[in-house]
mmCIF file of the C-alpha atoms, coordinates in Angstrom:
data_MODEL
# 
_entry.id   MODEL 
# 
loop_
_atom_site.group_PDB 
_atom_site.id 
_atom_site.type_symbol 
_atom_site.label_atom_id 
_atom_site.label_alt_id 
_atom_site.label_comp_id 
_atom_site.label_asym_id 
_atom_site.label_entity_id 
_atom_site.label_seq_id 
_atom_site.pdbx_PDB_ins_code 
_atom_site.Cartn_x 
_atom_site.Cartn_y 
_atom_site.Cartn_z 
_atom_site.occupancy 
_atom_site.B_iso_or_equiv 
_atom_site.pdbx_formal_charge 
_atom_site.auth_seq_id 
_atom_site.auth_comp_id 
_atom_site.auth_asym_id 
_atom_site.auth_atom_id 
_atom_site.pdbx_PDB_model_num 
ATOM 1   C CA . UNK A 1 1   ? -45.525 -18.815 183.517 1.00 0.00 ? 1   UNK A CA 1 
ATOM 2   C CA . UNK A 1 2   ? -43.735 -20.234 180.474 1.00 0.00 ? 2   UNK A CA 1 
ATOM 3   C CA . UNK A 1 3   ? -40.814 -21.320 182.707 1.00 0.00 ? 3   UNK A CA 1 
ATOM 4   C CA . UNK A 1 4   ? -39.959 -25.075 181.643 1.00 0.00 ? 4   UNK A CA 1 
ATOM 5   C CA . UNK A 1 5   ? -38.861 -25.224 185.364 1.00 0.00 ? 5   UNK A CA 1 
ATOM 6   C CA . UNK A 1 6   ? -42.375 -24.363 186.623 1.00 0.00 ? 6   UNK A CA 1 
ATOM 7   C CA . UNK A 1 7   ? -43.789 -26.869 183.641 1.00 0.00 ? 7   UNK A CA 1 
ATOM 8   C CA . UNK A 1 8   ? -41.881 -29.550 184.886 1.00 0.00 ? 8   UNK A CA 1 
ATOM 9   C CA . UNK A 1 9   ? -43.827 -29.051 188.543 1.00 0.00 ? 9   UNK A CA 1 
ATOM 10  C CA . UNK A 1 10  ? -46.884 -28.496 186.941 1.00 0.00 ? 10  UNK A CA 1 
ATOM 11  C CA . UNK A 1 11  ? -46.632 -31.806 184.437 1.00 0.00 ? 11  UNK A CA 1 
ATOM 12  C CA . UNK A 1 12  ? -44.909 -33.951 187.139 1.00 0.00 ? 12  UNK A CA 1 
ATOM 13  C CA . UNK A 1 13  ? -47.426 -32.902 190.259 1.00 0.00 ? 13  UNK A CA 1 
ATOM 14  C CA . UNK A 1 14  ? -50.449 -31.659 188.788 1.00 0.00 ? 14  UNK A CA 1 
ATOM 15  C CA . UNK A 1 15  ? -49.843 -28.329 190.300 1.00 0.00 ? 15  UNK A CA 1 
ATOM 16  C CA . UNK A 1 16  ? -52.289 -25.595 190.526 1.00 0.00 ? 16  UNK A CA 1 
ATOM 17  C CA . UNK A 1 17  ? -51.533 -22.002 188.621 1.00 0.00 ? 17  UNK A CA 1 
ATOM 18  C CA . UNK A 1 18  ? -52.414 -20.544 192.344 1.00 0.00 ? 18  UNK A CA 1 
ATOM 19  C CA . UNK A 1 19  ? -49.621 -22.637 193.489 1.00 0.00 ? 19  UNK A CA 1 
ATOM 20  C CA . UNK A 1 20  ? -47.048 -22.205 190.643 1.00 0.00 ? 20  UNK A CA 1 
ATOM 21  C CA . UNK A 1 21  ? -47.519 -18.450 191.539 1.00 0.00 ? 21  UNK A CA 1 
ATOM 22  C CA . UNK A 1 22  ? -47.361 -19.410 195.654 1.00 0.00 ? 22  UNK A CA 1 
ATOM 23  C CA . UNK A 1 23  ? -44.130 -21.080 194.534 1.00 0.00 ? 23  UNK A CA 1 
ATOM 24  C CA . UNK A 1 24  ? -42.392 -18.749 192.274 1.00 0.00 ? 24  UNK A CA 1 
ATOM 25  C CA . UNK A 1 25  ? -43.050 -15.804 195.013 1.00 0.00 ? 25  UNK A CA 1 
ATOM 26  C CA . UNK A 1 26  ? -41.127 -17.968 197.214 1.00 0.00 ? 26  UNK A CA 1 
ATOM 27  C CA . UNK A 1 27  ? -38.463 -18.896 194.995 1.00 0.00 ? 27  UNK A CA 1 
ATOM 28  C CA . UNK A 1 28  ? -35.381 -16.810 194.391 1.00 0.00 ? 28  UNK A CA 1 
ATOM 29  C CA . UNK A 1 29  ? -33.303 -17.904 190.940 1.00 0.00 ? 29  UNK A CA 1 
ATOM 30  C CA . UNK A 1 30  ? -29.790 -17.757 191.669 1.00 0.00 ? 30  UNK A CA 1 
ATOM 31  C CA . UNK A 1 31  ? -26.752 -19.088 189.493 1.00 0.00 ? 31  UNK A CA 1 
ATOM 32  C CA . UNK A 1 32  ? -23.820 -20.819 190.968 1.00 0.00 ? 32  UNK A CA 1 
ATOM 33  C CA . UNK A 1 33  ? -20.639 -20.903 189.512 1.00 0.00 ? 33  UNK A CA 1 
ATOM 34  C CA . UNK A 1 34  ? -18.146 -23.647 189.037 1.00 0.00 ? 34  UNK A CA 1 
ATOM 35  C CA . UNK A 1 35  ? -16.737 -24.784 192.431 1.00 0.00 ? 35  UNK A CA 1 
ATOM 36  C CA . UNK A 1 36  ? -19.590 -22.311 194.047 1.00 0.00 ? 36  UNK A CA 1 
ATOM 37  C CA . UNK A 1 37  ? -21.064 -23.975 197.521 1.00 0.00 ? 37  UNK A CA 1 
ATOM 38  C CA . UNK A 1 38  ? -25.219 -24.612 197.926 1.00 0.00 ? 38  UNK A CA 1 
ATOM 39  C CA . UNK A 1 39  ? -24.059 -25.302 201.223 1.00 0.00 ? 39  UNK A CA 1 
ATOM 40  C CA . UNK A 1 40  ? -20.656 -26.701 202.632 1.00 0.00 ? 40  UNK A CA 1 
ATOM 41  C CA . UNK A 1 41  ? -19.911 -29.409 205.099 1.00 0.00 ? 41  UNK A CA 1 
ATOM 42  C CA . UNK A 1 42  ? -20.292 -28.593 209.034 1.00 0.00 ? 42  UNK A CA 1 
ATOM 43  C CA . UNK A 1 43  ? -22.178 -25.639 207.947 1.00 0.00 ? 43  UNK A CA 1 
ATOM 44  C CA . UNK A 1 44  ? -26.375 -24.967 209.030 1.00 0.00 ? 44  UNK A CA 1 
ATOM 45  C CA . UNK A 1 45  ? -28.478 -25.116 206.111 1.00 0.00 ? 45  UNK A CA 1 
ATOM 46  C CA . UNK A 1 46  ? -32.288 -23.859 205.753 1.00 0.00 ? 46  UNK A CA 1 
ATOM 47  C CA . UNK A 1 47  ? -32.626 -23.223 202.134 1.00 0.00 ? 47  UNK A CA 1 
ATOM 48  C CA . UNK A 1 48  ? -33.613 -26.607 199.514 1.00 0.00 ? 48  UNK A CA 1 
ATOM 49  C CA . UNK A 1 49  ? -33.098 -26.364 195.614 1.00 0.00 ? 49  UNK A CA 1 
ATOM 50  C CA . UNK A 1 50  ? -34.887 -26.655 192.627 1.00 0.00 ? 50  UNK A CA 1 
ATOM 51  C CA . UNK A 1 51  ? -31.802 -27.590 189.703 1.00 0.00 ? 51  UNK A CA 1 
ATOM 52  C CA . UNK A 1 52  ? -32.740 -26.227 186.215 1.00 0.00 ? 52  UNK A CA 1 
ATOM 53  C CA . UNK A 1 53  ? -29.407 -26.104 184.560 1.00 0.00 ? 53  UNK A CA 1 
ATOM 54  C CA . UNK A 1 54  ? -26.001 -27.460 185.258 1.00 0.00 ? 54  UNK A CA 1 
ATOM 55  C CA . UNK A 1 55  ? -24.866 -30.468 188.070 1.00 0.00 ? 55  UNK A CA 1 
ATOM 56  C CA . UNK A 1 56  ? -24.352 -30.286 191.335 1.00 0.00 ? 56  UNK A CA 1 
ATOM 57  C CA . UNK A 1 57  ? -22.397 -32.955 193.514 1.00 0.00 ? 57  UNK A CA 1 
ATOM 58  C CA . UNK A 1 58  ? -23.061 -33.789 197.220 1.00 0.00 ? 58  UNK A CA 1 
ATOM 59  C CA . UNK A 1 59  ? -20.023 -34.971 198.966 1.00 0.00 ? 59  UNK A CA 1 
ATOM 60  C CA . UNK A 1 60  ? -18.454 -35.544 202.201 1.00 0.00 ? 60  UNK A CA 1 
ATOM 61  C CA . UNK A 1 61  ? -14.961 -35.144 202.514 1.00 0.00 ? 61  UNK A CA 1 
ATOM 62  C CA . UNK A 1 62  ? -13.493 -37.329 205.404 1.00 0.00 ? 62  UNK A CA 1 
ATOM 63  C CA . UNK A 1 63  ? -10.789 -36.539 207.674 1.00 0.00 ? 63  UNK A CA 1 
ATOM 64  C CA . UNK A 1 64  ? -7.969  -38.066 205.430 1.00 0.00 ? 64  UNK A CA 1 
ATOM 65  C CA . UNK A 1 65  ? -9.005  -35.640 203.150 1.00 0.00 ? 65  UNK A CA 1 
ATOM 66  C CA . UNK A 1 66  ? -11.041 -38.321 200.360 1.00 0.00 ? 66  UNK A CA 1 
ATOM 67  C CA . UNK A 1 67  ? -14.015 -37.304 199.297 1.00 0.00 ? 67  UNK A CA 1 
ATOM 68  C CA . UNK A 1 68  ? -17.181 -39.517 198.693 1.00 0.00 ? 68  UNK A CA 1 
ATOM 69  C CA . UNK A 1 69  ? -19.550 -37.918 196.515 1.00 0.00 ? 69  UNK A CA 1 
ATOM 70  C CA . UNK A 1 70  ? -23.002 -39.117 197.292 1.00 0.00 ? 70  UNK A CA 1 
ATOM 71  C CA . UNK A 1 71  ? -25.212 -37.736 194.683 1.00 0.00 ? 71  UNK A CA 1 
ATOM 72  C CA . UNK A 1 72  ? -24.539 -36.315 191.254 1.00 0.00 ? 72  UNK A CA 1 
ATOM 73  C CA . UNK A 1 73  ? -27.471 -34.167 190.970 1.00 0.00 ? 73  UNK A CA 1 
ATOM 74  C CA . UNK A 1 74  ? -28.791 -32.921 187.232 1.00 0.00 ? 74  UNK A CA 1 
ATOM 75  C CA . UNK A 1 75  ? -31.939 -31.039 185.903 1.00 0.00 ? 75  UNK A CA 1 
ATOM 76  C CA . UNK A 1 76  ? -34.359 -31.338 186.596 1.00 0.00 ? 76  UNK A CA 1 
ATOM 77  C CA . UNK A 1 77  ? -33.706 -32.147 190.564 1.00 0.00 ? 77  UNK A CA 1 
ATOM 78  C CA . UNK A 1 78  ? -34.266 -31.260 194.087 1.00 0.00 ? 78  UNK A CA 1 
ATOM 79  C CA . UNK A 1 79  ? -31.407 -30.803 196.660 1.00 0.00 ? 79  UNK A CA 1 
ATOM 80  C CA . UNK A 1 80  ? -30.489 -29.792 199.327 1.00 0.00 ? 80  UNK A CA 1 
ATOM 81  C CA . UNK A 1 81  ? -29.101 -30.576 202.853 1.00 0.00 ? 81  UNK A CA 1 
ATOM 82  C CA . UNK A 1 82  ? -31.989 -31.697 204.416 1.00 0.00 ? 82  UNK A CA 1 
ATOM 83  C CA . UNK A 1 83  ? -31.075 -33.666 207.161 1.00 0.00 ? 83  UNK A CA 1 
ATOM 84  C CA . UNK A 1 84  ? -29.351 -30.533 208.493 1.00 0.00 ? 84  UNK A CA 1 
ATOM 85  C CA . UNK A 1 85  ? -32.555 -28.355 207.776 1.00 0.00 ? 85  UNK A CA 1 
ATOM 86  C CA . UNK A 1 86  ? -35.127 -30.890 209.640 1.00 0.00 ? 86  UNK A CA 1 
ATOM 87  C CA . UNK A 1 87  ? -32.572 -31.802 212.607 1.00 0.00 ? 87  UNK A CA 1 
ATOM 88  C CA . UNK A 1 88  ? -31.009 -28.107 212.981 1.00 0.00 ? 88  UNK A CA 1 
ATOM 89  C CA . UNK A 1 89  ? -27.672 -29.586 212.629 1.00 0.00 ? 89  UNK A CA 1 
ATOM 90  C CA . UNK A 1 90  ? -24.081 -28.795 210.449 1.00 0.00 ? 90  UNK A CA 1 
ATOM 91  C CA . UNK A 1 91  ? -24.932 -30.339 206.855 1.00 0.00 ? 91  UNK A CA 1 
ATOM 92  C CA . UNK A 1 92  ? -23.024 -33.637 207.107 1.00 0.00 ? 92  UNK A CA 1 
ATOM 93  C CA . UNK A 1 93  ? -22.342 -33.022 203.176 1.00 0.00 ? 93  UNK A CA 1 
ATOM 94  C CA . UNK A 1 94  ? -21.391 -30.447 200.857 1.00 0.00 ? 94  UNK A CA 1 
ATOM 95  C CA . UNK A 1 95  ? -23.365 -29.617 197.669 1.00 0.00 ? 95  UNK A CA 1 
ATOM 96  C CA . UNK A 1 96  ? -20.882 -28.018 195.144 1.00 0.00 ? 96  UNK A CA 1 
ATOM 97  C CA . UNK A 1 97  ? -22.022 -26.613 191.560 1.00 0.00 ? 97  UNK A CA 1 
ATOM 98  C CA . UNK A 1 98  ? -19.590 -29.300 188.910 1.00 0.00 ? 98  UNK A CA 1 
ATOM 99  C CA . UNK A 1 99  ? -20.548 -26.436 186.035 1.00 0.00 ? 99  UNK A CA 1 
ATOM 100 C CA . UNK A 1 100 ? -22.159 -23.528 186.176 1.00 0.00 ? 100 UNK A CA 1 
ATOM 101 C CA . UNK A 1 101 ? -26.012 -23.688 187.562 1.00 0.00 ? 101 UNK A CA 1 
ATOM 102 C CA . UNK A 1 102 ? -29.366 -21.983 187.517 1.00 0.00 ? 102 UNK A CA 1 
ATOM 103 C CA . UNK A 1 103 ? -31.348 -22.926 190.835 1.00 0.00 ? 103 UNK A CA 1 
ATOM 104 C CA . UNK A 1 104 ? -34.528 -21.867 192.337 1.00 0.00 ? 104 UNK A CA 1 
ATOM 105 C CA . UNK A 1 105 ? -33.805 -21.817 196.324 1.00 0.00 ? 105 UNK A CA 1 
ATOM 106 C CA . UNK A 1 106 ? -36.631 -21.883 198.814 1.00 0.00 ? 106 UNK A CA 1 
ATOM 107 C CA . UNK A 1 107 ? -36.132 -21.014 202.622 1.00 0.00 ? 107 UNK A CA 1 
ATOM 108 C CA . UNK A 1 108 ? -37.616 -24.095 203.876 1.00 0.00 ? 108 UNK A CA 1 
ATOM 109 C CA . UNK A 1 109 ? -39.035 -22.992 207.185 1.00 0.00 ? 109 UNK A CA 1 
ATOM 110 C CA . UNK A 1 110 ? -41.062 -20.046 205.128 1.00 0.00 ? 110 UNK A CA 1 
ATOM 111 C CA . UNK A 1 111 ? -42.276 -23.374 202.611 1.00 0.00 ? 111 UNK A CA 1 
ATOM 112 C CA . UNK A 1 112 ? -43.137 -25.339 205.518 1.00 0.00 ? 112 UNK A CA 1 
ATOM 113 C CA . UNK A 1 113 ? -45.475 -22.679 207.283 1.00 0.00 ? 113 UNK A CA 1 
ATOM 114 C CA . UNK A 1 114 ? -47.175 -22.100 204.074 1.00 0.00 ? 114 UNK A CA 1 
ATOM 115 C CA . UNK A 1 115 ? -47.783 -26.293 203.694 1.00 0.00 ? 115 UNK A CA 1 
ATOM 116 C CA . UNK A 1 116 ? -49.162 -25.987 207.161 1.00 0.00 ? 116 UNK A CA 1 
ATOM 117 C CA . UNK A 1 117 ? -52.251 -23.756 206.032 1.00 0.00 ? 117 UNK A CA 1 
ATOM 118 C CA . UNK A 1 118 ? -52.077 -24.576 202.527 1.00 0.00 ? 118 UNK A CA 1 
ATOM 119 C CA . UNK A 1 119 ? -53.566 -27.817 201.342 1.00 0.00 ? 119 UNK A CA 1 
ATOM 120 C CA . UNK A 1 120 ? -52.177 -27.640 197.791 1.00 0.00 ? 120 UNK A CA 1 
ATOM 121 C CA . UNK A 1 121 ? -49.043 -26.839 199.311 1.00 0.00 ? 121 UNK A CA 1 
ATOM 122 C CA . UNK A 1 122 ? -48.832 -29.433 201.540 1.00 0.00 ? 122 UNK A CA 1 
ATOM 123 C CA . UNK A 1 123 ? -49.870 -32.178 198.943 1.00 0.00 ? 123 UNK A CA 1 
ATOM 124 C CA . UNK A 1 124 ? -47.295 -31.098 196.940 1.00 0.00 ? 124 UNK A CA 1 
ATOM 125 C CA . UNK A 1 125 ? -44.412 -31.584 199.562 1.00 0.00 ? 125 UNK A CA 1 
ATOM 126 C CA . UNK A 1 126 ? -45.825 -34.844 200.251 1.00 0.00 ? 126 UNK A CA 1 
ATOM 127 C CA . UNK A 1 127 ? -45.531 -35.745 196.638 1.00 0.00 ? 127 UNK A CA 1 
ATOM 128 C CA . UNK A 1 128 ? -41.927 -34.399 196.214 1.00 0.00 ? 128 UNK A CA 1 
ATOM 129 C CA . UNK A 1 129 ? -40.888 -36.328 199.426 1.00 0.00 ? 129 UNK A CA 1 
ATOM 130 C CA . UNK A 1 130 ? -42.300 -39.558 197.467 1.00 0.00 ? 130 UNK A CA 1 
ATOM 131 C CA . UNK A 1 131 ? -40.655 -38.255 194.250 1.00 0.00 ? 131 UNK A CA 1 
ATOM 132 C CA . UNK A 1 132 ? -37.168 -38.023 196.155 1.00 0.00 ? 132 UNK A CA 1 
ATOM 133 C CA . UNK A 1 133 ? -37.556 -41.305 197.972 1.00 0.00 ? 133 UNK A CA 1 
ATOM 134 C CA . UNK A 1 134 ? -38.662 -43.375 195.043 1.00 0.00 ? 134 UNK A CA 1 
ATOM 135 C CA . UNK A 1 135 ? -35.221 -41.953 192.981 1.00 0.00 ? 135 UNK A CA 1 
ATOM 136 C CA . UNK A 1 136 ? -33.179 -42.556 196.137 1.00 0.00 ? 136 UNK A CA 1 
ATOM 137 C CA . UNK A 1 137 ? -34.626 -46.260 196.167 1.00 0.00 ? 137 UNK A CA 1 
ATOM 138 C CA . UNK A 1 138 ? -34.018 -46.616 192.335 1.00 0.00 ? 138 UNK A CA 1 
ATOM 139 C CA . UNK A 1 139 ? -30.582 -45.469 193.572 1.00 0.00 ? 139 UNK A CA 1 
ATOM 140 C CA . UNK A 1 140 ? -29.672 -47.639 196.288 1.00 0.00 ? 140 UNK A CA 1 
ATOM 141 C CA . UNK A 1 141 ? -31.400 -50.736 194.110 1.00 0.00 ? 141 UNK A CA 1 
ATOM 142 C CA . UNK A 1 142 ? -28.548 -50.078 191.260 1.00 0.00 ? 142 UNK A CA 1 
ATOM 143 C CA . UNK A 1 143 ? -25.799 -49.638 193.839 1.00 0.00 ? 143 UNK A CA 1 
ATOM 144 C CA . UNK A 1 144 ? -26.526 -52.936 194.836 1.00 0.00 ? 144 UNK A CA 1 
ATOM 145 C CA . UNK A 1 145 ? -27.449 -54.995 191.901 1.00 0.00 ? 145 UNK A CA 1 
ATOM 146 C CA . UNK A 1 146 ? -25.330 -53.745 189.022 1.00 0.00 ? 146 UNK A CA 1 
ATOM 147 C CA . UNK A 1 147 ? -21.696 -54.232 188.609 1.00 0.00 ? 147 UNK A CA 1 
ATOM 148 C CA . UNK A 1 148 ? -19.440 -51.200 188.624 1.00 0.00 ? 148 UNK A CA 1 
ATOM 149 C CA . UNK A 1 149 ? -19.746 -51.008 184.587 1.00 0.00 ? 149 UNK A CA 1 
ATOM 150 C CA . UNK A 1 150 ? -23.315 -51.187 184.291 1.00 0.00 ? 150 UNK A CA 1 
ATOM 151 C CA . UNK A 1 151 ? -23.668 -48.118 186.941 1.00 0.00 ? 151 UNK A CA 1 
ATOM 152 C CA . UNK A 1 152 ? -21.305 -46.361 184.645 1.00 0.00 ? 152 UNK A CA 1 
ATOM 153 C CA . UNK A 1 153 ? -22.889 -47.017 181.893 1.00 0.00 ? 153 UNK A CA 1 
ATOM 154 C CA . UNK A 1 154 ? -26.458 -45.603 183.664 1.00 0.00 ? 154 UNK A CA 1 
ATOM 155 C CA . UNK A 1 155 ? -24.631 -42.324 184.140 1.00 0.00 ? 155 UNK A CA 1 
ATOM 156 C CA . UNK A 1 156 ? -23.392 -41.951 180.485 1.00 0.00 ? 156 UNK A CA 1 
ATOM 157 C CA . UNK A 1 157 ? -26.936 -42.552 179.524 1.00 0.00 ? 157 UNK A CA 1 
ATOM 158 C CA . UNK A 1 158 ? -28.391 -39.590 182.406 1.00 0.00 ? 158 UNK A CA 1 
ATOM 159 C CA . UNK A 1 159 ? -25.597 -37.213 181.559 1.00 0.00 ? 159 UNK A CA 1 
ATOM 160 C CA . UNK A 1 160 ? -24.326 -37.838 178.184 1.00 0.00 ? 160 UNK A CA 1 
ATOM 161 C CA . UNK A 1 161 ? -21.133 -36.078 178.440 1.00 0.00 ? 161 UNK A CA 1 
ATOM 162 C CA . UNK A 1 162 ? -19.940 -36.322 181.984 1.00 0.00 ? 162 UNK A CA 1 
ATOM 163 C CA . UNK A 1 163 ? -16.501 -37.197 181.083 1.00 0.00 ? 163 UNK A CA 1 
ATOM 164 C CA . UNK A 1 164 ? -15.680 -34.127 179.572 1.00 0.00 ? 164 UNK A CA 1 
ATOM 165 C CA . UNK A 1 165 ? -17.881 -32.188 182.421 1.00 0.00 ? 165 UNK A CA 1 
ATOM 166 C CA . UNK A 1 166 ? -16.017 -33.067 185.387 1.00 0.00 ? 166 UNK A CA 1 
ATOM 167 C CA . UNK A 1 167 ? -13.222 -35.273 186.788 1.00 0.00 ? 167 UNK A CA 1 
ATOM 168 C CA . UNK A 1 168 ? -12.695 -38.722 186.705 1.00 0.00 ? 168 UNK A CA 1 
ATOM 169 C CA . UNK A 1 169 ? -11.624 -39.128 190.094 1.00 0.00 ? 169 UNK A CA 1 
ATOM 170 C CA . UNK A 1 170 ? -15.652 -37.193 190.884 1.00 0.00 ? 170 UNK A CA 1 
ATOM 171 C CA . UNK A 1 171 ? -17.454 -39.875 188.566 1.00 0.00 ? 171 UNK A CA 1 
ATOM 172 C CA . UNK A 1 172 ? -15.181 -42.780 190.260 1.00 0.00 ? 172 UNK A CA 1 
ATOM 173 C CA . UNK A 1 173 ? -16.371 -41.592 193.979 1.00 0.00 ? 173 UNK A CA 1 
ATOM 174 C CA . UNK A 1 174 ? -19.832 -41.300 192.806 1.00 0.00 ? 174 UNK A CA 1 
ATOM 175 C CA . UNK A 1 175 ? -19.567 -44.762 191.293 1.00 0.00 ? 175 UNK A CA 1 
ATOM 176 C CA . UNK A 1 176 ? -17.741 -46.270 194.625 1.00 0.00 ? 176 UNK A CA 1 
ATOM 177 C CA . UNK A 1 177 ? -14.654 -47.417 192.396 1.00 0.00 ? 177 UNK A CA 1 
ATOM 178 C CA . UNK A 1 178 ? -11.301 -46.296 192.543 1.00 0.00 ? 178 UNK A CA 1 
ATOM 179 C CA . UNK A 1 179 ? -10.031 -43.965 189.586 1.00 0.00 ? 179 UNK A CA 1 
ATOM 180 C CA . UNK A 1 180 ? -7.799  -46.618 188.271 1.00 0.00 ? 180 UNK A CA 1 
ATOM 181 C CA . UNK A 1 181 ? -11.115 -48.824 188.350 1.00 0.00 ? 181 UNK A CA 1 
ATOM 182 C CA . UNK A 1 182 ? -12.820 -46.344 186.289 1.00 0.00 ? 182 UNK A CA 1 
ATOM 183 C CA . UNK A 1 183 ? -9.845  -46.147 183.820 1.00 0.00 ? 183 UNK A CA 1 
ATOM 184 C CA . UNK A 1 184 ? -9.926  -49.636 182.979 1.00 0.00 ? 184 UNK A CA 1 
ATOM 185 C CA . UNK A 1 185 ? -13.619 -49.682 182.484 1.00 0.00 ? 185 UNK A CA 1 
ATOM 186 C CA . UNK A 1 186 ? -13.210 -46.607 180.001 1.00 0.00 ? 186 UNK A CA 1 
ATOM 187 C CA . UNK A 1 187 ? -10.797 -48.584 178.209 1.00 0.00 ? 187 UNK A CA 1 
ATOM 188 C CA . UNK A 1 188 ? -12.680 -52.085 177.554 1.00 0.00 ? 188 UNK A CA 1 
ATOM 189 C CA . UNK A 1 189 ? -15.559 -49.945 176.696 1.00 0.00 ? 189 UNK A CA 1 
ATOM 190 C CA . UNK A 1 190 ? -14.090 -47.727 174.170 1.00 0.00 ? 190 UNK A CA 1 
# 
């Protein structure tokens, strides 16, 4: 169980080995390619993600055609459409792979009927569910109080070399600035 994946669970959440193994059997690894779909807009999802290599971008693209991205997503991270998995509706975003990615996927309902008789299980989804809301918090606080350069900044620092991973227009929607925006921020900075 040398997986750094699975060490990351078991440092972050005190998981069990009987879990890590409960886990892992319900995991499937699969890579996603460059432009490959997790699960695209108006579509049903039912599977979450566990991202151990790579990025992955969750977007909505509006009817003018202009995409938002929401989240840039990088290891180690969980994803997934999950208001479309709890409320059995078409995903409302699309998460994309930016670069090729290695992801565990878990069919959610099969998770959540193990959580319901397993108390190690269930902890651990409770502890995720914090661990997601406390990073989406973090998020929403930075959106708010930093200016568009500091926020840019705070990306170069999480992903090092975004700017040569994907395009500018991509890190300009994900920083809610135009790309022109963006350009000139690039420029007084370097």
């Amino acid at each position: 169980m040398s997986n750094p994946s699975f060490e990351f669970l078991k440092s972050k959440f005190d998981v069990s080995l009987e879990t890590l193994l409960i886990l892992k059997d319900l995991a499937s690894r699969k890579n996603l390619k460059q432009g490959e779909a997790f699960v695209k807009q108006g579509n049903k999802s039912k599977k979450i993600a566990f991202l151990t290599s790579g990025l992955m971008r969750a977007y909505c693209t509006l009817e003018t055609g202009k995409e938002i991205t929401k989240n840039i997503f990088s290891p180690i991270s969980f994803f997934g459409a999950f208001s479309s998995i709890v409320n059995d509706e078409p995903s409302q975003l699309s998460y994309v792979a930016l670069v090729d990615c290695f992801v565990y996927e878990v069919d959610f309902d099969k998770f959540l009927q193990i959580s319901k008789t397993n108390i190690a299980v269930s902890n651990l989804y409770s502890r995720i569910l914090e661990y997601v809301f406390v990073i989406y918090e973090n998020k929403q606080l930075e959106n708010m109080s930093l200016n568009a350069t500091d926020r840019y900044l705070n990306l170069k620092q999480n992903i090092p070399h975004i700017d040569n991973l994907i395009p500018q227009y991509q890190i300009a929607s994900y920083l809610n600035i135009s790309p022109v925006q963006l350009s000139r921020i690039r420029k007084s900075l370097y």
